[in-house]
PDB file as gemmi writes it, atoms N, CA and C in Angstrom:
CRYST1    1.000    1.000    1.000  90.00  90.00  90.00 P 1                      
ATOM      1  N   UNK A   1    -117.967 -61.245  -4.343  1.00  0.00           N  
ATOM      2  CA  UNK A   1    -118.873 -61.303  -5.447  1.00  0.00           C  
ATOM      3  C   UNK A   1    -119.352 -59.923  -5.849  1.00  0.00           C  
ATOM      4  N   UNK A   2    -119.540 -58.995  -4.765  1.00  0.00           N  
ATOM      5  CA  UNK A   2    -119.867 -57.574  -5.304  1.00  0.00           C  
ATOM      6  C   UNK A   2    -118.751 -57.037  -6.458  1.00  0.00           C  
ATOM      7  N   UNK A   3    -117.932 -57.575  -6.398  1.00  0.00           N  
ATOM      8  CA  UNK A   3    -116.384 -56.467  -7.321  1.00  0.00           C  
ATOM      9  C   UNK A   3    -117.020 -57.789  -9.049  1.00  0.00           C  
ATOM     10  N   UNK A   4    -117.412 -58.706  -8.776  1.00  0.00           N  
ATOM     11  CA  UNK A   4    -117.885 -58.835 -10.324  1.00  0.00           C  
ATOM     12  C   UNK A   4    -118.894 -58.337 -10.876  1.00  0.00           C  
ATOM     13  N   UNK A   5    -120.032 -57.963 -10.081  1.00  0.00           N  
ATOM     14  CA  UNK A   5    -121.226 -56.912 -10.324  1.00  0.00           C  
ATOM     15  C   UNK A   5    -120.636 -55.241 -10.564  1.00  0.00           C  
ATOM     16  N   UNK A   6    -119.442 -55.007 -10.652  1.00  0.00           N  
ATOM     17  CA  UNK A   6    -118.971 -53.537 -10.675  1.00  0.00           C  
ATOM     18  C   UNK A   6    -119.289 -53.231 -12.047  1.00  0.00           C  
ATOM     19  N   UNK A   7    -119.514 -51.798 -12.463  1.00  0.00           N  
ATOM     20  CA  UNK A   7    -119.337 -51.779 -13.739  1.00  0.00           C  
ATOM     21  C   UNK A   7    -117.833 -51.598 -14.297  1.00  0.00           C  
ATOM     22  N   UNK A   8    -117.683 -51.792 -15.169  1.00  0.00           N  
ATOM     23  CA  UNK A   8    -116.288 -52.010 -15.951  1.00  0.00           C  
ATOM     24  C   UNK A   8    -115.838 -50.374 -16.372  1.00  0.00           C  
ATOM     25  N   UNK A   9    -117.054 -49.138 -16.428  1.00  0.00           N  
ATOM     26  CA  UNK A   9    -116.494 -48.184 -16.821  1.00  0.00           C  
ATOM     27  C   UNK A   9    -115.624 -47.425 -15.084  1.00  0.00           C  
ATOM     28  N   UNK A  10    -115.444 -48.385 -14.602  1.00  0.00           N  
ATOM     29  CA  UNK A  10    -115.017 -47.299 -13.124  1.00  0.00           C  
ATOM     30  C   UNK A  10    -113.436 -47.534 -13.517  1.00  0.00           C  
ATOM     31  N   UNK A  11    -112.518 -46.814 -13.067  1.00  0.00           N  
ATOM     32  CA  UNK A  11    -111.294 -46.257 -13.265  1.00  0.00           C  
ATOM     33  C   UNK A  11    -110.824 -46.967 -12.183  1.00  0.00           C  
ATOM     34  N   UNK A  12    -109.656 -47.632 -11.932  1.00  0.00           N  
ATOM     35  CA  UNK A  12    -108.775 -48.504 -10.946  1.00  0.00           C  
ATOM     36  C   UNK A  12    -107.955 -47.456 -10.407  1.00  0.00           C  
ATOM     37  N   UNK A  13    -107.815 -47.538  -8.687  1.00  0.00           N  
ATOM     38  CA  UNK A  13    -107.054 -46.716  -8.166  1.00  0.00           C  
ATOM     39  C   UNK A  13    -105.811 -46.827  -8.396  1.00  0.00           C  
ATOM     40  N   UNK A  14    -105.049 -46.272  -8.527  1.00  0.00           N  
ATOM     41  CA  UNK A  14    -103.972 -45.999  -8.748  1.00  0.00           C  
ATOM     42  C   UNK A  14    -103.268 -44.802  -9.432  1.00  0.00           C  
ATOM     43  N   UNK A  15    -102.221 -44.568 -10.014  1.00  0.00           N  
ATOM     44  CA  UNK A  15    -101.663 -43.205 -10.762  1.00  0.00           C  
ATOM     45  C   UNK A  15    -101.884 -42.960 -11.663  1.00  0.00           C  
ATOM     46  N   UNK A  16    -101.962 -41.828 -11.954  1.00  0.00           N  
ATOM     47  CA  UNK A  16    -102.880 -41.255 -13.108  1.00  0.00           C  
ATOM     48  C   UNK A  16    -101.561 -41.911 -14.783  1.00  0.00           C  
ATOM     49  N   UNK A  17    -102.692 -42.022 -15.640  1.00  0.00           N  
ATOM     50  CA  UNK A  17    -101.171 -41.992 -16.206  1.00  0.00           C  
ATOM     51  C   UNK A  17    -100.252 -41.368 -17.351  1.00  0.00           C  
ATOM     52  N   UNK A  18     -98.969 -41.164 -17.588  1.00  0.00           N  
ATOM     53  CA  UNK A  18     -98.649 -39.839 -17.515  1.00  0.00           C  
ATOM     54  C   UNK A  18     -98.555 -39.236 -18.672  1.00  0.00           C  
ATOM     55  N   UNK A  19     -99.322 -39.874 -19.890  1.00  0.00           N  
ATOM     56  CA  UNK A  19     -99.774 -39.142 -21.284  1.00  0.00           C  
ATOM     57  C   UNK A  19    -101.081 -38.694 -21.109  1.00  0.00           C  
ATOM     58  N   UNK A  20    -102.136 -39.004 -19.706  1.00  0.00           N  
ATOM     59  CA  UNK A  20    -103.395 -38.434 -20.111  1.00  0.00           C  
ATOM     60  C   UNK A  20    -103.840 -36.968 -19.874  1.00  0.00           C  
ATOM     61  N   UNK A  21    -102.456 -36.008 -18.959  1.00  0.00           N  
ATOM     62  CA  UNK A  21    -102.834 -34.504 -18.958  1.00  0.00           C  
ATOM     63  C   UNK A  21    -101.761 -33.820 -20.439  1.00  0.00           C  
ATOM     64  N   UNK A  22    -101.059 -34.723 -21.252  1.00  0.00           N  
ATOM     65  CA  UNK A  22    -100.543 -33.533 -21.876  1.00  0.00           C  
ATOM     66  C   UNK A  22    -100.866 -33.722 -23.097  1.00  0.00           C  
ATOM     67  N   UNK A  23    -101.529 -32.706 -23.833  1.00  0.00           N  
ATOM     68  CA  UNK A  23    -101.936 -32.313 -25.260  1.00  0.00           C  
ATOM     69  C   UNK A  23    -101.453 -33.139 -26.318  1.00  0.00           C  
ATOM     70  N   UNK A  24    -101.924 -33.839 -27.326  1.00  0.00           N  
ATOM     71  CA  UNK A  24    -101.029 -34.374 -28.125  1.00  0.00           C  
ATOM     72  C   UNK A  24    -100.551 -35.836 -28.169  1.00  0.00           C  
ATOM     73  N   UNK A  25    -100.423 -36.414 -26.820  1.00  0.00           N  
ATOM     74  CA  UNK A  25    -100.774 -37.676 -25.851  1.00  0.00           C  
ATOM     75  C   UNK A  25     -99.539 -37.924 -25.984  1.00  0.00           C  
ATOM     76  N   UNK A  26     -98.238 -38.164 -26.561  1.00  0.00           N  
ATOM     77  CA  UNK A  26     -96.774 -38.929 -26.623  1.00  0.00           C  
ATOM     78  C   UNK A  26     -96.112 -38.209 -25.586  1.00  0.00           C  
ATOM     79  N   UNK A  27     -94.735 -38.603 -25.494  1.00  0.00           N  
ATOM     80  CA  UNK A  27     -94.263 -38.557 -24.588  1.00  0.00           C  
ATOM     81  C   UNK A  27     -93.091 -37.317 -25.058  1.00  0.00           C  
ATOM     82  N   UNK A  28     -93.705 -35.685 -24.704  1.00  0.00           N  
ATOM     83  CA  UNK A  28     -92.754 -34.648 -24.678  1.00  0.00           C  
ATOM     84  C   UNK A  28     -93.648 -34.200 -25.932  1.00  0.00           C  
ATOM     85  N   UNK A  29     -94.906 -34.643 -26.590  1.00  0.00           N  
ATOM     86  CA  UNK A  29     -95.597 -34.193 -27.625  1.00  0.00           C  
ATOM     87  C   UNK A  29     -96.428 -32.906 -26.856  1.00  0.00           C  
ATOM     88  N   UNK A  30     -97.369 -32.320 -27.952  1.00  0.00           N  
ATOM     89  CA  UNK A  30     -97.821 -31.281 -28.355  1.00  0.00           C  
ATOM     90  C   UNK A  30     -97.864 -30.452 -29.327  1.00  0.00           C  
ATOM     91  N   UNK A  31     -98.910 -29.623 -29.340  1.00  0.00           N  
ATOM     92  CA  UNK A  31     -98.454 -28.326 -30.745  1.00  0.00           C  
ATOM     93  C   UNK A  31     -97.139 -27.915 -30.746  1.00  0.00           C  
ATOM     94  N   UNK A  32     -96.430 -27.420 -29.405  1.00  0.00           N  
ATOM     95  CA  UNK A  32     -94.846 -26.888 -29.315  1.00  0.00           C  
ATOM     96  C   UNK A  32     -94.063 -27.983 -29.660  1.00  0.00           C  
ATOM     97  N   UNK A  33     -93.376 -28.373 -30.245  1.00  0.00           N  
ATOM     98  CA  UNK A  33     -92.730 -29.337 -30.771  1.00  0.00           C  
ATOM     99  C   UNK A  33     -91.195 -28.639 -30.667  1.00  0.00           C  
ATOM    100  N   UNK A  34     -90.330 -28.850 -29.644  1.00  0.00           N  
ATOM    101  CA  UNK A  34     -89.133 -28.125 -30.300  1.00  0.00           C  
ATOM    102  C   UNK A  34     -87.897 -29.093 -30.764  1.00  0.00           C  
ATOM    103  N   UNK A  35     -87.766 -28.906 -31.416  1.00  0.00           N  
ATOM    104  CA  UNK A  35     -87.206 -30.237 -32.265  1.00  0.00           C  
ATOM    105  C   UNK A  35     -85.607 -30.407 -31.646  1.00  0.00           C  
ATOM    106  N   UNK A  36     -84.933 -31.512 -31.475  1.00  0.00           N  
ATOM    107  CA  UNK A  36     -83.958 -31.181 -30.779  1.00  0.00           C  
ATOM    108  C   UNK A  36     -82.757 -31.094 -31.857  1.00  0.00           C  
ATOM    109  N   UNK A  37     -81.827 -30.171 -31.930  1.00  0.00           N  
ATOM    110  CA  UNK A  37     -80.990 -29.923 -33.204  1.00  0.00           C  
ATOM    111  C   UNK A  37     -80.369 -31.528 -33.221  1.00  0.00           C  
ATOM    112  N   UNK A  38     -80.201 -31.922 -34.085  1.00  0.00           N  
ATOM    113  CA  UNK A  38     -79.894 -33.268 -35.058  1.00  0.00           C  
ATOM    114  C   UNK A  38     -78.213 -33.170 -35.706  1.00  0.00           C  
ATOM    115  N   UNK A  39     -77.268 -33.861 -35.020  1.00  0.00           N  
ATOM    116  CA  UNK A  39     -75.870 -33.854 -35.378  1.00  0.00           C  
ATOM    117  C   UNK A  39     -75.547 -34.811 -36.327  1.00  0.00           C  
ATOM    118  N   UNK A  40     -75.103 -34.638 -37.993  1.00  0.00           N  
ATOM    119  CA  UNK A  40     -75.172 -35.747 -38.547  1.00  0.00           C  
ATOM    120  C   UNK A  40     -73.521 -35.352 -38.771  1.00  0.00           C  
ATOM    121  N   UNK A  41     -73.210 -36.855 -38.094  1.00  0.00           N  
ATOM    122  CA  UNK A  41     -71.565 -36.947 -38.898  1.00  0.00           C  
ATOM    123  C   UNK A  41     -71.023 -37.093 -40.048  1.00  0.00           C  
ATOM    124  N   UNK A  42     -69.898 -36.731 -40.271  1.00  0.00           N  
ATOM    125  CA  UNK A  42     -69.599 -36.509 -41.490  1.00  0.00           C  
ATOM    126  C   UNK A  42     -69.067 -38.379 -41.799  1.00  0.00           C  
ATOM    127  N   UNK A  43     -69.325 -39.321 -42.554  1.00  0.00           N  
ATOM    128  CA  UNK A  43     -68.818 -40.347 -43.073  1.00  0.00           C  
ATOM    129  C   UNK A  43     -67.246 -40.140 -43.356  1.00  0.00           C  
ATOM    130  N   UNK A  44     -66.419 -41.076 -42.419  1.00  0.00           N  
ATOM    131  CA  UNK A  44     -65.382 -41.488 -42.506  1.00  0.00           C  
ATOM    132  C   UNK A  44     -64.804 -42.615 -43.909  1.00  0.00           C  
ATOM    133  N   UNK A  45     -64.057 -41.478 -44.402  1.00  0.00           N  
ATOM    134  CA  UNK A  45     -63.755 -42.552 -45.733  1.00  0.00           C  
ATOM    135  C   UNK A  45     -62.523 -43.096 -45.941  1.00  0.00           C  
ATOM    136  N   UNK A  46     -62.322 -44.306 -46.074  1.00  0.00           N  
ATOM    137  CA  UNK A  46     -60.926 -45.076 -45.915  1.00  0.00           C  
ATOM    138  C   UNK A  46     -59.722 -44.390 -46.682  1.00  0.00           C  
ATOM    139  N   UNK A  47     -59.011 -44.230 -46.093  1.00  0.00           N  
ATOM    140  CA  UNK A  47     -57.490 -43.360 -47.017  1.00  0.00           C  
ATOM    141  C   UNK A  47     -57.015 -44.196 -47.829  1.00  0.00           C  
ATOM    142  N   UNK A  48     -57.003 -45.176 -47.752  1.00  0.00           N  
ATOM    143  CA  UNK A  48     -56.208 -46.407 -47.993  1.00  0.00           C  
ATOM    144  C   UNK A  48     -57.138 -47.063 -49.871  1.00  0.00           C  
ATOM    145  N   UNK A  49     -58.413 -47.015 -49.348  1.00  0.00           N  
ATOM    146  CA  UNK A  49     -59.390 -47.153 -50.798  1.00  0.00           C  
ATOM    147  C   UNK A  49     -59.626 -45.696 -51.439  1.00  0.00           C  
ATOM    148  N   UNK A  50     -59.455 -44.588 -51.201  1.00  0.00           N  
ATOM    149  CA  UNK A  50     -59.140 -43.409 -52.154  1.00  0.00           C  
ATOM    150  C   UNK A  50     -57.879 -43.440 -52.535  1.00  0.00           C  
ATOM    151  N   UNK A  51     -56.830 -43.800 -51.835  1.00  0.00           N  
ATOM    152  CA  UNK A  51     -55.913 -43.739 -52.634  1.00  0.00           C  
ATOM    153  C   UNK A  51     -55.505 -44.945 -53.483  1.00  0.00           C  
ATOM    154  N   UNK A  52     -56.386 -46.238 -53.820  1.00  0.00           N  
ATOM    155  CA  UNK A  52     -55.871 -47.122 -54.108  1.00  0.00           C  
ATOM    156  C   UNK A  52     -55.154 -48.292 -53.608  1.00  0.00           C  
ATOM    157  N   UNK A  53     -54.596 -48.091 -52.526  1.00  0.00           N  
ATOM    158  CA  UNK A  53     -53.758 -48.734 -51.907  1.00  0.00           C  
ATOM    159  C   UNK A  53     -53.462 -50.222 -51.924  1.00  0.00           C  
ATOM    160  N   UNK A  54     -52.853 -50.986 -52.839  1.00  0.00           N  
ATOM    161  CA  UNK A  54     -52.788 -52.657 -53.141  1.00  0.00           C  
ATOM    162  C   UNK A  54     -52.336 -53.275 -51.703  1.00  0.00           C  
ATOM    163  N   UNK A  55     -51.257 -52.255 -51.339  1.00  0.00           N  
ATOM    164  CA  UNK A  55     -49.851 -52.991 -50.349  1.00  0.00           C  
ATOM    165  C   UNK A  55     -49.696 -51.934 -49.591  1.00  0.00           C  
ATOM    166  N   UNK A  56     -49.969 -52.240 -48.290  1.00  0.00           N  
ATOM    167  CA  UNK A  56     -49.132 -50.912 -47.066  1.00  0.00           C  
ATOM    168  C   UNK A  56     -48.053 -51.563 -46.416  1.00  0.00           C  
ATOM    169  N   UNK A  57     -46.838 -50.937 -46.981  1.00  0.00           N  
ATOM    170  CA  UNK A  57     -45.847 -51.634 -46.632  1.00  0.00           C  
ATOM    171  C   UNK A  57     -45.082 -51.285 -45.488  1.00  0.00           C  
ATOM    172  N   UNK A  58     -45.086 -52.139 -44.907  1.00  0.00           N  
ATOM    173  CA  UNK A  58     -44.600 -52.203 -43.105  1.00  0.00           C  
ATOM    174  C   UNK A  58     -43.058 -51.526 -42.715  1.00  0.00           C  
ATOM    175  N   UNK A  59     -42.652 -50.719 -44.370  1.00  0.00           N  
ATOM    176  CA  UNK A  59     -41.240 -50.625 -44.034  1.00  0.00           C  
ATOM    177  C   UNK A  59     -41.617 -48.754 -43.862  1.00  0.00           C  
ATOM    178  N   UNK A  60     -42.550 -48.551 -44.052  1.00  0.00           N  
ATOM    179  CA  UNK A  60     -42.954 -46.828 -44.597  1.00  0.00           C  
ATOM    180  C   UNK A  60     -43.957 -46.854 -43.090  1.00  0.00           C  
ATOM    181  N   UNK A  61     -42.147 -46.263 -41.809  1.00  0.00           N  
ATOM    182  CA  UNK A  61     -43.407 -46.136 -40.638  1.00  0.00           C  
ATOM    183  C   UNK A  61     -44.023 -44.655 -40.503  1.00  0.00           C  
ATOM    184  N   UNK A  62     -43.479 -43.623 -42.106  1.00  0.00           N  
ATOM    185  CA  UNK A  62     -43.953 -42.411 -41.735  1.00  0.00           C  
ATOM    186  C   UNK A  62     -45.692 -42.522 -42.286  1.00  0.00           C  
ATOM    187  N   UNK A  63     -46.133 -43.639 -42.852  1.00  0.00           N  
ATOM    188  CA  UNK A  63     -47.271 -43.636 -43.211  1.00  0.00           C  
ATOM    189  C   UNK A  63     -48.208 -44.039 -41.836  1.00  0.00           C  
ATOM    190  N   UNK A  64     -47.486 -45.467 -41.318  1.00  0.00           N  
ATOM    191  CA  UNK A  64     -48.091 -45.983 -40.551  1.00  0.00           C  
ATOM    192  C   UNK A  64     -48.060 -45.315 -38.927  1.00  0.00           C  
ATOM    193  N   UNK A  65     -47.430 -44.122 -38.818  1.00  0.00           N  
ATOM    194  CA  UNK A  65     -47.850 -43.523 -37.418  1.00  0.00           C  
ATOM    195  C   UNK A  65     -48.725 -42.885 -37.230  1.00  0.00           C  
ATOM    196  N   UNK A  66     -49.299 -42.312 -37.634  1.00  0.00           N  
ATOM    197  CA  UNK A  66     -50.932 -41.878 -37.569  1.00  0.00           C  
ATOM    198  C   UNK A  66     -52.036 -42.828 -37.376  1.00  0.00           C  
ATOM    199  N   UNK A  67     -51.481 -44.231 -37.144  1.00  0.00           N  
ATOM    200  CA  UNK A  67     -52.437 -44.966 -36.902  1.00  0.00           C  
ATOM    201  C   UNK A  67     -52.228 -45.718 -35.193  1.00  0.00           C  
ATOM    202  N   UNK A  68     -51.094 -45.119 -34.934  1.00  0.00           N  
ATOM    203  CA  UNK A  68     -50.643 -45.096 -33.097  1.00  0.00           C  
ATOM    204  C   UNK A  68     -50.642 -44.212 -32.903  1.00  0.00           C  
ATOM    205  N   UNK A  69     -51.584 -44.739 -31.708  1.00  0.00           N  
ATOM    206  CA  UNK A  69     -51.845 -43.848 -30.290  1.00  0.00           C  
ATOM    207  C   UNK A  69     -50.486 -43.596 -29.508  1.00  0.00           C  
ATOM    208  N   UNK A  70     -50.491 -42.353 -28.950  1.00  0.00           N  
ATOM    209  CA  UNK A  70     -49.031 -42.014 -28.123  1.00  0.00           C  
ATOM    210  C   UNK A  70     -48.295 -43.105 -27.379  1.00  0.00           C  
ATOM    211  N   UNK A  71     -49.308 -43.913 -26.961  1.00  0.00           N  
ATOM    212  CA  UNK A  71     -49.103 -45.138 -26.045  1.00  0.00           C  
ATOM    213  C   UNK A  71     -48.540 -46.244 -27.133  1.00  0.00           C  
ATOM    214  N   UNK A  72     -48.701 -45.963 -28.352  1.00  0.00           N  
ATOM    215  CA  UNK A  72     -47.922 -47.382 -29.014  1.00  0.00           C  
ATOM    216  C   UNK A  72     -49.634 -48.432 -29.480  1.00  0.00           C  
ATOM    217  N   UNK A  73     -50.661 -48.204 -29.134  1.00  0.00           N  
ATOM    218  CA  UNK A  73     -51.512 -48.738 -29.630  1.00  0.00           C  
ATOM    219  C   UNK A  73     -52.072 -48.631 -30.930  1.00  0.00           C  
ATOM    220  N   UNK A  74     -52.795 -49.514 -31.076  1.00  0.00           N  
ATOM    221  CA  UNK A  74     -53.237 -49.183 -32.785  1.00  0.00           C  
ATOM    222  C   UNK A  74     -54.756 -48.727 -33.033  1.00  0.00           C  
ATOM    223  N   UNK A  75     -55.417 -47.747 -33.388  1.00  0.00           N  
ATOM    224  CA  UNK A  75     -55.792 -47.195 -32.950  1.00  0.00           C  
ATOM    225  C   UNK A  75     -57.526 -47.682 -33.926  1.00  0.00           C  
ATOM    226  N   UNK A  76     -58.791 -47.760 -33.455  1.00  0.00           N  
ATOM    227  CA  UNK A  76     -59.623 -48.590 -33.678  1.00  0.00           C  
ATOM    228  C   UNK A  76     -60.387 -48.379 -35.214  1.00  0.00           C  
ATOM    229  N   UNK A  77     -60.935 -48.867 -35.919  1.00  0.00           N  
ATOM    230  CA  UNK A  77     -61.322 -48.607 -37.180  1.00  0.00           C  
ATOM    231  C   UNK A  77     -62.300 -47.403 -37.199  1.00  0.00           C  
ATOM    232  N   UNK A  78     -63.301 -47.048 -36.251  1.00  0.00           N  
ATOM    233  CA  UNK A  78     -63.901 -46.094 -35.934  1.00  0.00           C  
ATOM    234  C   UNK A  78     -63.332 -44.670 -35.340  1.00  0.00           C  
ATOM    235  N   UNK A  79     -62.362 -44.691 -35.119  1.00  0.00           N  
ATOM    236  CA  UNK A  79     -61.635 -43.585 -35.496  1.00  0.00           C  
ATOM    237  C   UNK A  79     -60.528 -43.085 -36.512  1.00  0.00           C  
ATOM    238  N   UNK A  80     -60.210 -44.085 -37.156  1.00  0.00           N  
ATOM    239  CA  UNK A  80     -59.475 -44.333 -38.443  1.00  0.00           C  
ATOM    240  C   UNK A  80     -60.555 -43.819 -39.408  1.00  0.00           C  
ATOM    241  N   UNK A  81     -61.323 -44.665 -39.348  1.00  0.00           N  
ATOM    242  CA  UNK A  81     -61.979 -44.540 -40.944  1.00  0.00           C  
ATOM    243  C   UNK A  81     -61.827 -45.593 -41.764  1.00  0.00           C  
ATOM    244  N   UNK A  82     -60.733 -46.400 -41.565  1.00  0.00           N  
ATOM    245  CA  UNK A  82     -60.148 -47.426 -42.238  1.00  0.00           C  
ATOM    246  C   UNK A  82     -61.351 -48.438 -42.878  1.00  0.00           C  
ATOM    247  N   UNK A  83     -61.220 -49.039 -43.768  1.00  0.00           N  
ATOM    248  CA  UNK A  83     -62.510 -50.128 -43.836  1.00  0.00           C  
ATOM    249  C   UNK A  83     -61.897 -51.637 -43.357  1.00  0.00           C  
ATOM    250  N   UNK A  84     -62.679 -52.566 -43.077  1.00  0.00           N  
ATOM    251  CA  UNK A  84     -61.848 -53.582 -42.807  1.00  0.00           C  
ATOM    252  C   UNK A  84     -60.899 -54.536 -43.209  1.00  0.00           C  
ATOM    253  N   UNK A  85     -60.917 -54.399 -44.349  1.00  0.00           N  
ATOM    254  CA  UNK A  85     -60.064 -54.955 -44.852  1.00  0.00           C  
ATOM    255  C   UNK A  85     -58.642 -54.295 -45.110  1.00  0.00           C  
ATOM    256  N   UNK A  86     -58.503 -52.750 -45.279  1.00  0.00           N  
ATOM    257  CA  UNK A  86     -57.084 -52.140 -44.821  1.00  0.00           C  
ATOM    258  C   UNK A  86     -57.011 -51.825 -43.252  1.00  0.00           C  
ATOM    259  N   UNK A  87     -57.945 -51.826 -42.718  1.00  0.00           N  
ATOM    260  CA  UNK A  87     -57.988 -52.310 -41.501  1.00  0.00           C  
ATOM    261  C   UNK A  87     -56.505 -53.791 -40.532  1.00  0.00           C  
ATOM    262  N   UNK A  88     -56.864 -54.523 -41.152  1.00  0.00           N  
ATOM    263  CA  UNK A  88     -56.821 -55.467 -40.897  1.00  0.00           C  
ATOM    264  C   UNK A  88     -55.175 -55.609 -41.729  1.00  0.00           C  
ATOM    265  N   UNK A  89     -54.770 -54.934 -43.058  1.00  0.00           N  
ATOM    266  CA  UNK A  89     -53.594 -54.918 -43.729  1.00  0.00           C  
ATOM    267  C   UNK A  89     -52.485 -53.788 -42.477  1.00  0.00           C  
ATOM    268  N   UNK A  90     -53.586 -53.129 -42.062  1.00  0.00           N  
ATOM    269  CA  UNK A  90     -52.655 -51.979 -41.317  1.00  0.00           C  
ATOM    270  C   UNK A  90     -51.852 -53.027 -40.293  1.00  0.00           C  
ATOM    271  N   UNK A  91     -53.151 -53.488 -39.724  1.00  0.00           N  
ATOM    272  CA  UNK A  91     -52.542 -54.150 -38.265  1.00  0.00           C  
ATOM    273  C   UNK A  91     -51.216 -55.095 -38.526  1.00  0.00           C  
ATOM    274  N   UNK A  92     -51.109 -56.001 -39.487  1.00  0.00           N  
ATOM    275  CA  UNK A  92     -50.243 -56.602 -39.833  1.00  0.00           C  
ATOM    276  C   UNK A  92     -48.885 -55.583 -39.778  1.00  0.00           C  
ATOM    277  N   UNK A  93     -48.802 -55.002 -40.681  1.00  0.00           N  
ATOM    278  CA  UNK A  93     -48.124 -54.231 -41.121  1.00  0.00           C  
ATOM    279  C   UNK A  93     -47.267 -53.072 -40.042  1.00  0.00           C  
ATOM    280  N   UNK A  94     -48.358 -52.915 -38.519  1.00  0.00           N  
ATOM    281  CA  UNK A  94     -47.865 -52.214 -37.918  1.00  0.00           C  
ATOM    282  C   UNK A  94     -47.108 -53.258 -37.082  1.00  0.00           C  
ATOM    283  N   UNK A  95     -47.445 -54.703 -36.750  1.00  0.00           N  
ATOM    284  CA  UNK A  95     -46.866 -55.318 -36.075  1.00  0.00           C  
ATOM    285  C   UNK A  95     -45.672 -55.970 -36.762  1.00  0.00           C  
ATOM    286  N   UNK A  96     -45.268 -55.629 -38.206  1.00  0.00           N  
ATOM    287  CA  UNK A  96     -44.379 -56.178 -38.611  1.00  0.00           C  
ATOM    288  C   UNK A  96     -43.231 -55.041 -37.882  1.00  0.00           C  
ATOM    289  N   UNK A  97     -43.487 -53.699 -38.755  1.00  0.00           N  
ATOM    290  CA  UNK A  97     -43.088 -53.249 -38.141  1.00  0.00           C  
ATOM    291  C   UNK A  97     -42.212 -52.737 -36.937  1.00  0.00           C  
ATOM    292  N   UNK A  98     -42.992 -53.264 -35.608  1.00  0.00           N  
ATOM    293  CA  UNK A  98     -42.561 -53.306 -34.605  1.00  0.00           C  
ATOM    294  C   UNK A  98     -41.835 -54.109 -34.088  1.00  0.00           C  
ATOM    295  N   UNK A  99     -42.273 -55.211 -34.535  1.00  0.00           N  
ATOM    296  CA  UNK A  99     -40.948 -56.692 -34.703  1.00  0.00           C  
ATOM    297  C   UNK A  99     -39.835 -56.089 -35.326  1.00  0.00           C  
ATOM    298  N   UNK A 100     -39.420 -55.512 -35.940  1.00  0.00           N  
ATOM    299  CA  UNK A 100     -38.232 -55.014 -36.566  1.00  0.00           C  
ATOM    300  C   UNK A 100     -37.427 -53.161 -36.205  1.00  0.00           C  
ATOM    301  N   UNK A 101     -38.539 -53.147 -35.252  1.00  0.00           N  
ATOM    302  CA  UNK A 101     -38.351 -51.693 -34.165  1.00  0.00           C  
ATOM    303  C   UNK A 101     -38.126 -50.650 -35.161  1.00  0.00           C  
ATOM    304  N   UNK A 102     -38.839 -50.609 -35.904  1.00  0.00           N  
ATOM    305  CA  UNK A 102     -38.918 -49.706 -37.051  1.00  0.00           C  
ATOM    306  C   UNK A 102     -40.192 -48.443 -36.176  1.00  0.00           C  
ATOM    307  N   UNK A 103     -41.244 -49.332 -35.308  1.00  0.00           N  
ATOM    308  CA  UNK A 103     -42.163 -48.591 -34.610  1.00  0.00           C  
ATOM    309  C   UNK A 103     -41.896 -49.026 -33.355  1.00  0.00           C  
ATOM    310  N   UNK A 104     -42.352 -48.239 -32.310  1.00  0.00           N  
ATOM    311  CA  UNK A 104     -42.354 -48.655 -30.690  1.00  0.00           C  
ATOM    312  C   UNK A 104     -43.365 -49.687 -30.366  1.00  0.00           C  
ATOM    313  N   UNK A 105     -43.264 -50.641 -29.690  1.00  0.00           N  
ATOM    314  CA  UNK A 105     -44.283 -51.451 -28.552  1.00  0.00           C  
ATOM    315  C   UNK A 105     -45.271 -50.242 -28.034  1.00  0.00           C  
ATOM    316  N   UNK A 106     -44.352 -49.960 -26.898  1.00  0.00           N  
ATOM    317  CA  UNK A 106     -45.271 -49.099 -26.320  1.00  0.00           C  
ATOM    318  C   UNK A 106     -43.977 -48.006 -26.100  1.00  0.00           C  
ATOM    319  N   UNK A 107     -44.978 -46.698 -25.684  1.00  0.00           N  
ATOM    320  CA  UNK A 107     -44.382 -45.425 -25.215  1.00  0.00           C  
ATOM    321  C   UNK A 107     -43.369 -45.211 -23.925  1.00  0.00           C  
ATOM    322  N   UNK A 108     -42.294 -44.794 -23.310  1.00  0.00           N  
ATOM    323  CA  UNK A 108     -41.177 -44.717 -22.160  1.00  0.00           C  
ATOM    324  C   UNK A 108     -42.519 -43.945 -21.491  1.00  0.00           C  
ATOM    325  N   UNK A 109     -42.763 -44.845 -19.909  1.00  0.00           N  
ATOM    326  CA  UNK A 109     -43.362 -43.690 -19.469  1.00  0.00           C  
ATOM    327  C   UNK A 109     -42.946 -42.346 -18.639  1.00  0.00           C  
TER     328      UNK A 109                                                      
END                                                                             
């Protein structure tokens, strides 16, 4: 019954906590602020919608090798640039392709 008679302004033991010694109160705040340099990428723009592209045709594998990896994979829209929908024309197109060994499966290791 004494700890409900306490007053409420007393401070609970435990660790201090760890915005109340630094200036500014956030976390890495203060007047010194050093800002951390900021990398903005450059936007990947589809080759395929600048140039128009209706039809990527599965017979033109000097177009479509830049989109395999050494290994014969196809290589992901985020490093393409591709948007999804020539995205998605590529993939066809590379697997026609390869059905007709115009491109490799995979690489001799």
């Amino acid at each position: 019954m004494a700890d409900e008679n306490a007053p409420a302004s007393q401070t609970p033991s435990g660790p201090p906590s760890r915005q109340a010694g630094r200036p500014g109160g956030g976390p890495g705040g203060g007047p010194h602020k050093r800002g951390k340099r900021s990398y903005v990428r450059k936007k990947k723009v589809c080759r395929f919608c600048v140039e128009r592209v209706d039809l990527i045709d599965y017979k033109n594998s000097q177009m479509l090798q830049p989109f395999l990896q050494e290994r014969g994979k196809i290589l992901p829209r985020r490093m393409t640039g591709t948007c999804a929908r020539h995205q998605r024309w590529l993939t066809v197109a590379i697997k026609r392709a390869q059905n007709i060994a115009l491109l490799p499966f995979a690489a001799e290791l």
